[in-house]
C-alpha positions as a printed Julia matrix, in Angstrom:
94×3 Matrix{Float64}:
   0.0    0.0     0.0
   1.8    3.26   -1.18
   1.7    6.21    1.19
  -0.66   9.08    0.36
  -0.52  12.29    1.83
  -2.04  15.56    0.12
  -1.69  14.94   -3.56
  -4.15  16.83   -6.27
  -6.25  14.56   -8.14
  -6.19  11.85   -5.18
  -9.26  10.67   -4.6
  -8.92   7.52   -2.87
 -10.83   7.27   -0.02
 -10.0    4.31    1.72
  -8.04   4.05    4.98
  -4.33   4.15    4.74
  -3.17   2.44    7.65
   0.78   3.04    6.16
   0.04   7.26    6.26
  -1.97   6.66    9.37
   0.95   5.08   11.09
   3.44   7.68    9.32
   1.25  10.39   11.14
   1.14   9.41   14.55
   5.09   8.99   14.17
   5.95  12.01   13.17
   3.4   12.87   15.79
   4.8   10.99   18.29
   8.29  12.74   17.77
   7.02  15.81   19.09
   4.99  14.72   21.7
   6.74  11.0    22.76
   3.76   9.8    25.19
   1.29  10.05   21.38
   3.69   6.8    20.91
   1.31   4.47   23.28
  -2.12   6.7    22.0
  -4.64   4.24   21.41
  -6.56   5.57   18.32
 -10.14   5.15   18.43
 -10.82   5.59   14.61
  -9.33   6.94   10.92
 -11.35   9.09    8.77
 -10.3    9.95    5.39
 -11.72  12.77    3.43
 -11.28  14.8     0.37
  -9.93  18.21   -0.42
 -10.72  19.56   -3.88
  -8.26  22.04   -5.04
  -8.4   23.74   -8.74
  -6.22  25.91  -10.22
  -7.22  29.09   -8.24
  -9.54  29.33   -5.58
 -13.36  30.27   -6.12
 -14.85  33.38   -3.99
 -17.61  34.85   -6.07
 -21.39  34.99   -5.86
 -23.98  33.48   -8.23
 -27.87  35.33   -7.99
 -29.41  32.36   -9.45
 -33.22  33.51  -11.65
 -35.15  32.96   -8.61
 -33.04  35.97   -7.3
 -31.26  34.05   -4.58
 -27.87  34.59   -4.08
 -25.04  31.84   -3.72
 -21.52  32.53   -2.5
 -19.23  30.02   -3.95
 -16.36  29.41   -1.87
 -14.47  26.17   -2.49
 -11.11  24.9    -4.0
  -9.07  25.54   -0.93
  -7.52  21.99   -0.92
  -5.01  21.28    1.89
  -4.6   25.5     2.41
  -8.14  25.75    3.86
  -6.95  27.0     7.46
  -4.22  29.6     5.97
  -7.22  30.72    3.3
 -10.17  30.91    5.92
  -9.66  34.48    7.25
  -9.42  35.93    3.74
 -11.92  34.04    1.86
 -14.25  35.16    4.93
 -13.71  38.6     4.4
 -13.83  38.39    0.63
 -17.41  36.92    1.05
 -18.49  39.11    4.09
 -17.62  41.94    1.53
 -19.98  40.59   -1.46
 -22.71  39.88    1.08
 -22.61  43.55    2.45
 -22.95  44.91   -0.76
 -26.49  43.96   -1.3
């Protein structure tokens, strides 16, 4: 089983127990007693990146309005604050 960490295009979601292990090593390294955790349970999820990030609003013909904001992949955390303001800023407009 080949080791995945954040790749684009990776999909697979399936438990790796190879990165799992990898992770609470490195983990462990910091913090030694994380070497005798017990872990309770993996979850495995997917981050959809693109080529740029998508902040932008849609007023669909029923006049509703939709604030796209997606394509963050693994930079979701460092994005947050200024996607947040970039939509805060098209919804105070209306």
């Amino acid at each position: 089983m080949r080791l995945r960490r954040a790749i684009d295009g990776e999909g697979d979601l399936a438990p790796d127990d190879k990165g799992a292990a990898g992770i609470l090593a490195r983990c462990a390294e910091v913090e030694p007693r994380l070497a005798e955790a017990r872990v309770l349970e993996h979850r495995v999820g997917a981050r959809p990146t693109r080529a740029t990030v998508r902040v932008e609003e849609e007023t669909r013909e029923d006049g509703t309005v939709v604030v796209h904001n997606y394509g963050h992949g693994g930079a979701g955390v460092t994005l947050s604050w200024g996607c947040a303001e970039e939509v805060r800023a098209l919804l105070s407009v209306k």
